[in-house]
C-alpha positions as CSV (number, residue, x, y, z in Angstrom):
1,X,-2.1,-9.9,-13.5
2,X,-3.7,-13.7,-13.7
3,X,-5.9,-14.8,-15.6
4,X,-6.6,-18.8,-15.0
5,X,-2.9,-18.7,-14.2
6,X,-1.6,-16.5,-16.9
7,X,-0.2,-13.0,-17.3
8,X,-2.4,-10.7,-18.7
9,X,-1.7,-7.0,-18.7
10,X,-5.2,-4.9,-20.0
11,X,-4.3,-3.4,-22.8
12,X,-1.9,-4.6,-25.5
13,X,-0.7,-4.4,-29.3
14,X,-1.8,-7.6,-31.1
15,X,2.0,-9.2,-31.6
16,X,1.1,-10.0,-35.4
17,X,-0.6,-7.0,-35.9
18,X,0.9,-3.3,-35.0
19,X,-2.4,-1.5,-36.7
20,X,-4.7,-3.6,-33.9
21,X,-4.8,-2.9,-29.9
22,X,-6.2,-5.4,-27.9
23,X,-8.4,-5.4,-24.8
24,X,-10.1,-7.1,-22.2
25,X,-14.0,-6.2,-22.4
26,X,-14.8,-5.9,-19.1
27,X,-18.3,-5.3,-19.9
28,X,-18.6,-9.3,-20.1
29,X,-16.6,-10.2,-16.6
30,X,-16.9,-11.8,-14.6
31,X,-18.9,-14.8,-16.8
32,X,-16.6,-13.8,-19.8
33,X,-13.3,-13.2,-20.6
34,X,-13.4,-11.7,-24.4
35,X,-10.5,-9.8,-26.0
36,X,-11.7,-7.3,-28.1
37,X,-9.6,-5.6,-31.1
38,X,-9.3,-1.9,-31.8
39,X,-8.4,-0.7,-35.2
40,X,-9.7,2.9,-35.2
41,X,-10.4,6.2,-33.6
42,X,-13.9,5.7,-33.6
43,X,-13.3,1.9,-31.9
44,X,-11.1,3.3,-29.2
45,X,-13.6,6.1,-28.3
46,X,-16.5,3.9,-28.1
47,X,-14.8,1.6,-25.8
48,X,-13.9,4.0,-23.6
49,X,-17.2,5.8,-23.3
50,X,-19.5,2.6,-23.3
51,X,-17.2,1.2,-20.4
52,X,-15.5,-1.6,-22.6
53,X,-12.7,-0.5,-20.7
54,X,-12.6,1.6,-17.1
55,X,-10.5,3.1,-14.5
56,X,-8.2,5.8,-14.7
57,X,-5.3,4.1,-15.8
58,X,-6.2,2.5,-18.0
59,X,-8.2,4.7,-19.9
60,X,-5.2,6.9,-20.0
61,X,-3.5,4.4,-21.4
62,X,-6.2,3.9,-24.0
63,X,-6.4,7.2,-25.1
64,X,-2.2,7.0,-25.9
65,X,-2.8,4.1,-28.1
66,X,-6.1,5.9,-29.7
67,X,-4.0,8.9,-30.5
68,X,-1.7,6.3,-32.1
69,X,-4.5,4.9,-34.3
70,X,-5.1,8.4,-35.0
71,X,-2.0,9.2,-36.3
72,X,-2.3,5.8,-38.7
73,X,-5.8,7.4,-40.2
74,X,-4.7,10.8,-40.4
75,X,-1.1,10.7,-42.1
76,X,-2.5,10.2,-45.8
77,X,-4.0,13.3,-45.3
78,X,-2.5,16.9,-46.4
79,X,-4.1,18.5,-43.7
80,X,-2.6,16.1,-40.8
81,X,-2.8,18.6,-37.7
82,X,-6.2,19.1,-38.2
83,X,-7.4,15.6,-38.8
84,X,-5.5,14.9,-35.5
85,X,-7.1,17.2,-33.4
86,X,-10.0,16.2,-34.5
87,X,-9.3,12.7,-33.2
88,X,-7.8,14.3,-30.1
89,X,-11.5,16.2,-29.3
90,X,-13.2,13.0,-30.6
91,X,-11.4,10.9,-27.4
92,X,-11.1,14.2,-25.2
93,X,-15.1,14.3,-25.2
94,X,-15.4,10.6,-24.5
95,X,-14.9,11.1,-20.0
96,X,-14.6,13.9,-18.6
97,X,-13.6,13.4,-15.1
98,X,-10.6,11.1,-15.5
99,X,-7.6,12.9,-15.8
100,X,-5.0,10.3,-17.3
101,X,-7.1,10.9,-20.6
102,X,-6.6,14.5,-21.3
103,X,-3.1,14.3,-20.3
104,X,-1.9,11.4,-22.5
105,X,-3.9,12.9,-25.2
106,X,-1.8,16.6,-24.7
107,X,1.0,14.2,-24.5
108,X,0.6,13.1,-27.6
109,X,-0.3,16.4,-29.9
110,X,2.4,18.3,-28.3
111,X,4.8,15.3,-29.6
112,X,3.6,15.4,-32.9
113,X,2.8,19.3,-33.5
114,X,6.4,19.3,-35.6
115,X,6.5,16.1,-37.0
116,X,8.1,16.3,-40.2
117,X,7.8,12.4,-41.7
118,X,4.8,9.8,-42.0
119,X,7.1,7.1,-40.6
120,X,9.1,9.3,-37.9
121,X,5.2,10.1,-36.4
122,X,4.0,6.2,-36.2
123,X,7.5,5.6,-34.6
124,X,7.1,8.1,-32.2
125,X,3.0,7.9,-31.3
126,X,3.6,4.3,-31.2
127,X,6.7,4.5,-28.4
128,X,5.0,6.9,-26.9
129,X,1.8,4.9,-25.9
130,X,3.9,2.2,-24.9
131,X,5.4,4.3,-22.8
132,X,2.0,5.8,-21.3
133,X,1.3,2.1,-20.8
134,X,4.4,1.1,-19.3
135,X,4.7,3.7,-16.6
136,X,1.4,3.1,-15.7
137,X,2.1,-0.6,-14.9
138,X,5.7,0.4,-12.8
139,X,4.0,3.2,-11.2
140,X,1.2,0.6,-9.6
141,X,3.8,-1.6,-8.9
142,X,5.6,0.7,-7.0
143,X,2.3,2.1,-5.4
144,X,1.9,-1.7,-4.3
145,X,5.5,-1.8,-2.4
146,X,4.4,1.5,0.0
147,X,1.0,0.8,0.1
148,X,2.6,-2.8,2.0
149,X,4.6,-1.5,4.5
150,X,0.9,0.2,5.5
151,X,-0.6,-3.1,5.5
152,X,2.6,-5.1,7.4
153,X,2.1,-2.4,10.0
154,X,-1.4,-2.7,10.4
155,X,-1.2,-6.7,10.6
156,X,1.8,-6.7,13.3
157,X,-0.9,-5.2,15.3
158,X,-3.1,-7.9,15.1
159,X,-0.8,-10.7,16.1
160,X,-1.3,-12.9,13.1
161,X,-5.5,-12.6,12.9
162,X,-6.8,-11.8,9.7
163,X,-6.9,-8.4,8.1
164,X,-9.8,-7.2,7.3
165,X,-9.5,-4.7,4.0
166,X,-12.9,-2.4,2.1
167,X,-13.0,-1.3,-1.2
168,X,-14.9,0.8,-3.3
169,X,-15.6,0.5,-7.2
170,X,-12.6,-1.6,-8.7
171,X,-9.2,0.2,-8.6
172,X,-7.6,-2.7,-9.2
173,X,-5.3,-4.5,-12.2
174,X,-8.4,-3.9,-14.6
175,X,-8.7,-0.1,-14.1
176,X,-5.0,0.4,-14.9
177,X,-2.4,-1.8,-17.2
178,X,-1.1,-4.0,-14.4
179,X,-1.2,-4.3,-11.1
180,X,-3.8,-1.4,-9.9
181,X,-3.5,1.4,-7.3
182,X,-5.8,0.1,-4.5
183,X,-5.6,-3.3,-5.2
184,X,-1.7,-3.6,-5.9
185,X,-1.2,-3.8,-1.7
186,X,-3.6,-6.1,-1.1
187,X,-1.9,-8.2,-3.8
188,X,1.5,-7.6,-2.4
189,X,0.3,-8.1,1.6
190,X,-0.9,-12.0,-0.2
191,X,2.4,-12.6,-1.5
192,X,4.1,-11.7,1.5
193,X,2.0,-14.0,3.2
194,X,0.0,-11.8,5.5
195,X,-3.7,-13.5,6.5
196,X,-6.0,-11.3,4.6
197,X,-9.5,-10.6,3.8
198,X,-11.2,-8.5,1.6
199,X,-14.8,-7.0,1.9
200,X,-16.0,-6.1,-1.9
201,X,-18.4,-3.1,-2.3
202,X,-20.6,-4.1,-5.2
203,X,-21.1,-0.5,-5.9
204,X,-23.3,0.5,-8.3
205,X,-25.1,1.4,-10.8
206,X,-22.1,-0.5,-12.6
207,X,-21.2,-2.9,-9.7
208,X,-17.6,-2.8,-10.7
209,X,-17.1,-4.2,-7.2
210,X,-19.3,-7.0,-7.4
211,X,-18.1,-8.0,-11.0
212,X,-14.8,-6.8,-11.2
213,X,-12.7,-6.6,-7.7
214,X,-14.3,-9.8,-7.0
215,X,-13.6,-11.6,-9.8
216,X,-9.7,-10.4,-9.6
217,X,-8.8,-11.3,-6.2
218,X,-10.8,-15.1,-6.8
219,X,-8.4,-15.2,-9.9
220,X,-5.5,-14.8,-6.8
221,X,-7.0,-16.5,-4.3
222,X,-7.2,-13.6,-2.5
223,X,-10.1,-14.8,0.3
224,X,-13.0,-11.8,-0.1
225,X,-16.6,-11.4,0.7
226,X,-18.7,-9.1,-1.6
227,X,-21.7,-7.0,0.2
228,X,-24.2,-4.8,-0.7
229,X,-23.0,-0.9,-0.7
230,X,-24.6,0.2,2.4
231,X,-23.1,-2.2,4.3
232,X,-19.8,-1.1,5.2
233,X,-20.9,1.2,7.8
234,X,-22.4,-1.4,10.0
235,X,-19.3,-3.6,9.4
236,X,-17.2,-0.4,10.2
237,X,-19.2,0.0,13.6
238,X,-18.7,-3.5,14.6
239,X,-15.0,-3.4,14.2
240,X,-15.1,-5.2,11.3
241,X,-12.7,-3.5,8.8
242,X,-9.1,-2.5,9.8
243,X,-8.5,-0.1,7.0
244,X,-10.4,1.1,3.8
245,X,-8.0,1.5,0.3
246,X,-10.0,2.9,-2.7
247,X,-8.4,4.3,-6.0
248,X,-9.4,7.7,-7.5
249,X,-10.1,9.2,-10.9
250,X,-8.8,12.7,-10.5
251,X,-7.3,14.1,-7.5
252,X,-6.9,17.9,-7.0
253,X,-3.0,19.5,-5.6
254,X,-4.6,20.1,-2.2
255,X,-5.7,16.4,-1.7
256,X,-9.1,16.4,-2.8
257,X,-10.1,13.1,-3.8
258,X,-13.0,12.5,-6.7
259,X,-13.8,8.8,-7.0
260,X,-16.7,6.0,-8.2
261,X,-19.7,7.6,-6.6
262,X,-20.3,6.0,-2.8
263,X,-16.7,6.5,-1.7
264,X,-17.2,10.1,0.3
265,X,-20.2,7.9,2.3
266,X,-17.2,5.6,3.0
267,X,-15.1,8.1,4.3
268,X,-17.5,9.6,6.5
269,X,-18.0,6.4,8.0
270,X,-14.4,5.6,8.3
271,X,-13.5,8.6,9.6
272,X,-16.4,8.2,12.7
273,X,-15.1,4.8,13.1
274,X,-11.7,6.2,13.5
275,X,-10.4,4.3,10.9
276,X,-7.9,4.7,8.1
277,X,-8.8,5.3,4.5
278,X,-5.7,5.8,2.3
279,X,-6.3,6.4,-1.5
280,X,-3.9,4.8,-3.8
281,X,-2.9,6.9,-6.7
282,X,0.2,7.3,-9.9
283,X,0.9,10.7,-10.0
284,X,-0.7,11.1,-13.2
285,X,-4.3,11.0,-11.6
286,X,-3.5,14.3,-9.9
287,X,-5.0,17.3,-11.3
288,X,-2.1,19.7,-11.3
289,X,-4.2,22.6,-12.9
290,X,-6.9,22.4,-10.0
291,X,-7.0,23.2,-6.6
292,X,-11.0,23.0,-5.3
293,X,-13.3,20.1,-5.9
294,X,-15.7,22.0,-7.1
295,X,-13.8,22.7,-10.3
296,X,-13.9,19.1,-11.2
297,X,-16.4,18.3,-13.6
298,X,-18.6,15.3,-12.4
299,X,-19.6,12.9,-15.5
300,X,-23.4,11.8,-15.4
301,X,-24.0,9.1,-17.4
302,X,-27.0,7.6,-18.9
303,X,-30.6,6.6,-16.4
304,X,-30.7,3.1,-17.4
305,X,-27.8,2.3,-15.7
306,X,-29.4,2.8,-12.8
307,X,-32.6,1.1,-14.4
308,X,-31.2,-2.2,-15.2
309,X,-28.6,-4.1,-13.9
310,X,-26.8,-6.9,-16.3
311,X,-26.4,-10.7,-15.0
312,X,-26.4,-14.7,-16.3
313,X,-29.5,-15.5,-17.1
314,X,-30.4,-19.5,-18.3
315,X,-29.9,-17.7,-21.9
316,X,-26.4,-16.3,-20.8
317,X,-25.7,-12.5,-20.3
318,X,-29.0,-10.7,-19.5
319,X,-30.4,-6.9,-18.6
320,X,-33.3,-6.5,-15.7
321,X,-34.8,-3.9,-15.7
322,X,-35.5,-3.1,-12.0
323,X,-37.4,0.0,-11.8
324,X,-40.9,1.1,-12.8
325,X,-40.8,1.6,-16.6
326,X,-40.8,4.9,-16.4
327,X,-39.2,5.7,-13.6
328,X,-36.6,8.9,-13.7
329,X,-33.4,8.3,-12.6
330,X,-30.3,10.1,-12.3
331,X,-26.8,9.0,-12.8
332,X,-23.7,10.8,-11.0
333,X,-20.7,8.9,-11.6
334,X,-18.4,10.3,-9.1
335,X,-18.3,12.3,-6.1
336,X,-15.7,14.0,-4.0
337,X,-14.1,13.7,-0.8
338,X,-12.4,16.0,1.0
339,X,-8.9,16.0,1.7
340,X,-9.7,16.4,5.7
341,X,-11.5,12.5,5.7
342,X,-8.2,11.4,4.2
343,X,-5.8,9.5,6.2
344,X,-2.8,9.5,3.5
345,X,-2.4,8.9,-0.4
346,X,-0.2,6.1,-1.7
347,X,1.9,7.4,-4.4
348,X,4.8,5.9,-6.7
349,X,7.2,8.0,-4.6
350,X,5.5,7.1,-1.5
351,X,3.1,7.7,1.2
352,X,2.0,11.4,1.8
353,X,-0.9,13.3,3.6
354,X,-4.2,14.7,1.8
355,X,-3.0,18.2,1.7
356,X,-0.8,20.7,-0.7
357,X,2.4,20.9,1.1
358,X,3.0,17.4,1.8
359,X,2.1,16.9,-2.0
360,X,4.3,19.7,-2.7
361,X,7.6,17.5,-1.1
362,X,6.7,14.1,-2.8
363,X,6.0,16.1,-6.1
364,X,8.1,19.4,-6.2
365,X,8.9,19.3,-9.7
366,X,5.1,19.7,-10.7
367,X,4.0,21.7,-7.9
368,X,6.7,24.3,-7.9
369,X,5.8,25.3,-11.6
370,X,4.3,28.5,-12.4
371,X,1.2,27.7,-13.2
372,X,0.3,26.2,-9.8
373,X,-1.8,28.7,-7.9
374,X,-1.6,28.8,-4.1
């Protein structure tokens, strides 16, 4: 996507440097656009965990190019498998919930289980991770193209007035490699030329929405007004929102969706308001393993996100703390919604309803496998 007019995708190998992977920070944005370098296990998994990077995605993506670090730290060792699971745990324990991790991670031991040659294992790690990285970016791409024709309908409707779009969190180009899932409509509907407008959860504790989405679609002139979380009901109820598209970090095979804590609030009130709310997702968010939302584990993260909230200060980026010292506060990251509040989910092989069997024809080749309990 853009940045000041230039390409950017979010996660990268330095060009003069194979051993270093790049990032954005996002922890800086919007005030500051900082590229960060990665040169080690240890790097990657502290980027992920402390939210230098976000979204699921992307942080499947990250954890490919981690296990490739890994394998550059762990070949001048005699006792290679171990030092590489080791790694593997080490990223595996970073975030729970997301999905993409794990499986690029399993991805990449089960690659490298027989490798018989120091140089034949970079090779392969290294393609591999590109490859995590580039099907992330085509699969949002393609997400982008269905999750249009949605959007053209919705607008021919309208008769050439604006339409109005809600997010939730920031599922957009920064959460994934290029592109995003929820946001890569919206920026297809704007190149197609359809009048558009987008209402910007800030959604905390993190406010992805505020800092993130927002500073995204200003970088595309995409026209958007961010509000406060509790908003979008009221804005729902006075016909103010055409259709909400959020993204998801793990979604189970019978269309349960787990996302950025707030969004089943959303879907309640969307689904009152008779509304649509599509989730955009690449086929590797879906948990294939899991059928019931209450198997998903549900990452809580530290109080003082809640606590304090980061800004620009006259002395440049600044925590508040906004609470009573020692107030006790408690930190779900995600919630679920359930498939029934689901209008459809946005797929690289197209649009689908929340539930098992019209997953099942979109994706028969992983929901026909023997593992997959009814």
């Amino acid at each position: 996507m853009l940045v000041q007019g230039q390409h950017y995708r979010t996660i990268w190998v330095n060009k003069n440097d194979p051993k270093c992977i790049q990032i954005i920070d996002q922890r800086a944005l919007p005030h500051q656009f900082i590229i960060e370098d990665i040169r080690s296990v240890q790097e990657m998994a502290t980027a992920i965990q402390a939210m230098h990077l976000r979204g699921a995605g992307l942080i499947g993506a990250a954890a490919g190019f981690g296990m490739y670090l890994a394998v550059l730290e762990s070949i001048q060792y005699s006792n290679f498998q171990e030092k590489l699971l080791a790694s593997a745990n080490q990223l595996l324990a970073t975030r729970p919930t997301a999905v993409n991790l794990a499986q690029a991670v399993t991805q990449q031991l089960e690659l490298l289980k027989n490798t018989v040659s120091a140089d034949q294992a970079i090779q392969d790690s290294f393609l591999l991770a590109q490859s995590i990285a580039d099907t992330d970016a085509q699969n949002c791409y393609k997400i982008g193209q269905f999750g249009l024709d949605i959007l053209v309908q919705l607008a021919a409707k309208k008769a050439g007035e604006t339409l109005h779009i809600l997010t939730h969190c920031n599922a957009g180009w920064l959460a994934f490699v290029d592109y995003g899932s929820a946001t890569a409509p919206i920026y297809a509907a704007h190149a197609a030329g359809i009048p558009l407008h987008v209402w910007v959860d800030e959604t905390r504790p993190r406010n992805q929405g505020a800092r993130l989405t927002a500073w995204e679609l200003e970088q595309h002139g995409i026209p958007y007004t961010v509000i406060a979380d509790n908003t979008g009901g009221h804005l729902m109820q006075q016909g103010l929102v055409d259709i909400l598209l959020t993204g998801t970090d793990r979604t189970t095979y019978k269309g349960d969706v787990c996302n950025k804590i707030g969004t089943y609030l959303k879907a309640l009130a969307a689904f009152d308001n008779a509304i649509p709310f599509y989730v955009a997702l690449p086929s590797t968010t879906f948990d294939w393993q899991t059928a019931h939302a209450a198997d998903i584990p549900i990452e809580q993260r530290a109080a003082d996100e809640v606590k304090y909230i980061q800004g620009l200060g006259p002395n440049g980026l600044q925590k508040v703390l906004l609470t009573p010292s020692k107030a006790k506060a408690v930190n779900y990251a995600f919630d679920v919604t359930p498939a029934r509040l689901i209008t459809g989910l946005i797929t690289e092989r197209g649009v689908c309803a929340a539930n098992q069997e019209a997953i099942a024809q979109l994706f028969p080749d992983q929901l026909n496998h023997p593992t997959i309990k009814a």
